[in-house]
N, C-alpha and C positions, 0 to 999 in steps of 0.2 A: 650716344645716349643709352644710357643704361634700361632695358626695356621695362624692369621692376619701378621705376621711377614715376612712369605713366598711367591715368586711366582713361580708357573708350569709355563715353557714358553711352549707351543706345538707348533713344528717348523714342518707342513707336507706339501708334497710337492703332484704337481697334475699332471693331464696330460688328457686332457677331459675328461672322462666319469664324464660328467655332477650331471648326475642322484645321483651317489653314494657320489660324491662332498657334495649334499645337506645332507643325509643321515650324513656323518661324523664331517659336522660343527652343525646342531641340535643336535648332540651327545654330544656336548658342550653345548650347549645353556640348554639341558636336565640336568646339572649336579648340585645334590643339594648343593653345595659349592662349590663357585667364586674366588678362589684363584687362577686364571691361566690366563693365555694370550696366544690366537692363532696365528701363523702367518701361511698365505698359499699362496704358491708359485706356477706360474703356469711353466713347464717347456714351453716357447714360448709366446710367445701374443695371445689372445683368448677375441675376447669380449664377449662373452655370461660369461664366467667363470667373468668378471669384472662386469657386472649387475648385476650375481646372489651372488658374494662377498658384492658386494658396499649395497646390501638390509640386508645384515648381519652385514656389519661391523653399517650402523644407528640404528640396535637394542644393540649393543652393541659397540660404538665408542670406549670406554678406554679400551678392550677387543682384538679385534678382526680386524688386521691390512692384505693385500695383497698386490703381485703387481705381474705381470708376467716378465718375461726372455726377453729380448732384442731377444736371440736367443733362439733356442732348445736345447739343451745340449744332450739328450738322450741317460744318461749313468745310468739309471733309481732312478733319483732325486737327486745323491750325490753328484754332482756337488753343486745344489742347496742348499742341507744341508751345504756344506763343506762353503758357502758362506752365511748362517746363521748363523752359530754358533759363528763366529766374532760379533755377534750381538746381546746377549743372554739377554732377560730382565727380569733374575729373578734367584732365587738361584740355581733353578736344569731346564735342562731341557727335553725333549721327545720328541721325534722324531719320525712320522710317514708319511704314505700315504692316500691319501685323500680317498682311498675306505674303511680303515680300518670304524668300529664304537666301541664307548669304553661307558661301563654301563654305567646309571644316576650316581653311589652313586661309581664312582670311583675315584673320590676327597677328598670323604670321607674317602675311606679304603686309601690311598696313608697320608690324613691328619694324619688320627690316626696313621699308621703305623711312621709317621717322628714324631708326638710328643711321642711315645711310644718310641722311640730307639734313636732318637736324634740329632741335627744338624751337627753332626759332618760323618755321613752317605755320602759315597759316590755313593753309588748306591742302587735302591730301585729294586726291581725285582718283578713281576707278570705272575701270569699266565695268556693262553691265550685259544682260539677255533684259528687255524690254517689252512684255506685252500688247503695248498698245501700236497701230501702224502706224505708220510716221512719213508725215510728206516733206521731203528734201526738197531745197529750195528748185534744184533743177532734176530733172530725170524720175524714172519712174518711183512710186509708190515705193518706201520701206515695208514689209509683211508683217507681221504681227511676232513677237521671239527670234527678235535678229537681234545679234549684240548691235548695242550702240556703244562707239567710240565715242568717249566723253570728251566734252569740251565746256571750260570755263564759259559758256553764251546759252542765251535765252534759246529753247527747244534743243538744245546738246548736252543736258544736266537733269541729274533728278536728287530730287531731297535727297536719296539713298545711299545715292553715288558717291558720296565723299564725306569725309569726317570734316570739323571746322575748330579750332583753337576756341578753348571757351569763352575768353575774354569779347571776343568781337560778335560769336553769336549771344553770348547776353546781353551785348550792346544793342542788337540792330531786333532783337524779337525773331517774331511772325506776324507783323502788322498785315499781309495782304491775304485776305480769308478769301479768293476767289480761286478758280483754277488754277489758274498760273504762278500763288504763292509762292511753289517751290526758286521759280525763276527768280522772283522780287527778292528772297530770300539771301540768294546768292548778290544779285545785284548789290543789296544795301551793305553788306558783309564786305562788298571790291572800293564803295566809297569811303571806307572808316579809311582805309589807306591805299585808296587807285593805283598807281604803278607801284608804289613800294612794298603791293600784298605777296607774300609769297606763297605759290601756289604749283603743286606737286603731282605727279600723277603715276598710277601704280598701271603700265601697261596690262592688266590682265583681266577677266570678270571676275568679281567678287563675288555677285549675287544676282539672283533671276529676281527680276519685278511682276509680280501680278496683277 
């Protein structure tokens, strides 16, 4: 697969913390292959978040588009995603939060791994560094910034972690505005086609979640 052929749309959503804002769109701007387009949503109106967009979208105009929310939603962004994804400009796409940051060369390993295995890929999956602690079903406590080995299953996935073929996440939305969203997400995305989803996985970290 030709990698000129493809676009990453990144659909993340914000909610001030300014600082890390910057931190996650230069995460992009750092990335040594341009095959993606950012959109970033602010949950509310904010103008500091529109000055320090609008300085980003002139370095990259056909790139890197914003706008903020009329209202605040605060059902922690999936409102906002569920209202993106009706509007998906590109084959696959990814969905994060604006504090996450994702390596330079993770366009590249995402590229190679979709010309290696093929267009017909429904889901790409990655590893990550993980923030939060996390309790395994047996044995002691996961710490807080220990990679998590991904896996296609509820508490082994995060929105971040994986890109999705457009066709099926504009199918299935963001219908579940609760915590757990990102899980429900993935679920409703395996019933459009259960065993015949094809689903891929990039052994490496991509990106640190905060």
């Amino acid at each position: 697969m030709n990698n000129n052929k493809f676009i990453i749309h990144v659909i993340s959503v914000a909610f001030e913390r300014l600082g890390e804002l910057k931190v996650f769109v230069q995460s992009w701007l750092n990335q040594t292959e341009n095959n993606w387009k950012l959109t970033v949503i602010h949950d509310g109106k904010n103008d500091k978040f529109n000055e320090i967009m609008e300085d980003y979208k002139k370095q990259r105009p056909d790139q890197i588009e914003y706008y903020s929310t009329e209202k605040r939603y605060n059902d922690y962004g999936h409102s906002l995603r569920d209202q993106a994804l009706k509007k998906i400009k590109g084959e696959y796409v990814l969905l994060s939060n604006c504090d996450n940051y994702f390596v330079p060369k993770a366009m590249k390993y995402i590229n190679e791994a979709l010309s290696h295995i093929g267009s017909d890929l429904d889901v790409l999956m990655f590893n990550m560094v993980h923030s939060h602690q996390r309790k395994p079903n047996e044995g002691k406590p996961i710490p807080s910034y220990s990679p998590l080995n991904v896996e296609y299953a509820r508490n082994a996935i995060d929105v971040s972690s994986a890109i999705v073929k457009k066709e099926l996440a504009e199918q299935v939305g963001f219908r579940d505005k609760t915590f757990a969203g990102d899980a429900t997400y993935f679920e409703d995305i395996y019933k459009i086609k259960k065993n015949e989803t094809k689903i891929g996985k990039i052994a490496r970290i991509l990106l640190v979640h905060n």
